[in-house]
C-alpha positions as CSV (number, residue, x, y, z in Angstrom):
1,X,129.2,70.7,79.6
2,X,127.0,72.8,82.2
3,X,129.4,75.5,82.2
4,X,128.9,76.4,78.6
5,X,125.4,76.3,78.7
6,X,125.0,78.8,82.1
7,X,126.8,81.4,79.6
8,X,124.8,80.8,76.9
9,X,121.8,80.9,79.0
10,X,123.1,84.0,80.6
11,X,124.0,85.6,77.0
12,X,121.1,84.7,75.5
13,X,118.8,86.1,78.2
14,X,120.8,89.2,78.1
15,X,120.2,89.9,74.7
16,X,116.5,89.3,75.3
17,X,116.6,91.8,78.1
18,X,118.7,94.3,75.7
19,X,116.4,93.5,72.5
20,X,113.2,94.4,74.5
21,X,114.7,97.4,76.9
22,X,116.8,99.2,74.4
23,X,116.3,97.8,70.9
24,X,112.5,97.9,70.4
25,X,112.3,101.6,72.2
26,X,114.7,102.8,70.1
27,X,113.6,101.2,66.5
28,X,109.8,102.3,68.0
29,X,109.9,105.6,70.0
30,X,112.9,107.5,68.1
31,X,112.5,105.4,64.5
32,X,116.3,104.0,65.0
33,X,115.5,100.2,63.8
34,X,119.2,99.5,63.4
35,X,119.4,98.5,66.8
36,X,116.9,95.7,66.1
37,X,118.5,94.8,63.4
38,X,122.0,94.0,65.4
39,X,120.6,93.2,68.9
40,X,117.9,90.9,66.9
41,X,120.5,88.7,65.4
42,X,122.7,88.4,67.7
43,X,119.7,87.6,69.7
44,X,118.2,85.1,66.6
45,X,122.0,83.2,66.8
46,X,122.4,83.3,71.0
47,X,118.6,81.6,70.9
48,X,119.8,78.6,68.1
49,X,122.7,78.0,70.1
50,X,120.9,78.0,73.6
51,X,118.1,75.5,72.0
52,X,121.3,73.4,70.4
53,X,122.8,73.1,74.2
54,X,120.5,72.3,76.1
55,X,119.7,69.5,74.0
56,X,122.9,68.2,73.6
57,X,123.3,68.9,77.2
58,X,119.9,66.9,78.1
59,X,121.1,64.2,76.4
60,X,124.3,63.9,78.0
61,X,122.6,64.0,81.3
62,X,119.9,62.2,80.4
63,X,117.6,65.0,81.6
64,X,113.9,63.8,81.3
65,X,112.3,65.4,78.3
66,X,109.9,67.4,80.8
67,X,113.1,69.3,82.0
68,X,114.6,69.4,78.3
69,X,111.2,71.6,77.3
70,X,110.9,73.8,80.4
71,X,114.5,74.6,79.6
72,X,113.6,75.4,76.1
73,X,110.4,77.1,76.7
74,X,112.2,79.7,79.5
75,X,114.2,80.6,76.7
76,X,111.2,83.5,75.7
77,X,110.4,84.9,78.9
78,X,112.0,87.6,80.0
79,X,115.2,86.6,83.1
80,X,113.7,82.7,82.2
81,X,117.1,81.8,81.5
82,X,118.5,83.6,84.6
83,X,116.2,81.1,86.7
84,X,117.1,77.7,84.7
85,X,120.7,78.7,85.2
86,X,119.9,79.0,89.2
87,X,117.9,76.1,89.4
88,X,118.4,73.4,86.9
89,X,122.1,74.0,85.6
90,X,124.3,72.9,88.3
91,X,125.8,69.9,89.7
């Protein structure tokens, strides 16, 4: 079940990375806010599903909740999900 959850971690961090680097300068500096649009929901729907994993994945491992949040809360900074895919996904 950690496999699944290093790509959505991966995925989701990517499309945080691609929401704030290309998205947001586009819809801001050259009035394009499609990109937002597309990169924010796909974004919005990578987020859910990294949130959904890592709790069933907690569970399963019986993670202590303390882990289970930090994993959550990396989810909104920038290459946070790089790191808990490094550090805390693998076994």
């Amino acid at each position: 079940m950690l496999k699944p959850l290093k790509w959505i971690a991966l995925l989701e961090g990517v499309s945080l990375l691609v929401l704030f680097g290309l998205a947001m300068p586009l819809k801001y500096l050259f009035d394009k806010p499609l990109a937002v649009e597309i990169v924010g929901m796909t974004h919005g729907v990578l987020f859910v599903a990294y949130i959904i994993t890592v709790l069933i994945v907690g569970v399963i491992y019986k993670w202590k909740i303390g882990i289970i949040l930090l994993s959550m809360l990396v989810s909104i900074v920038p290459f946070g999900t790089f790191y808990a895919s490094k550090k805390w996904f693998v076994r």
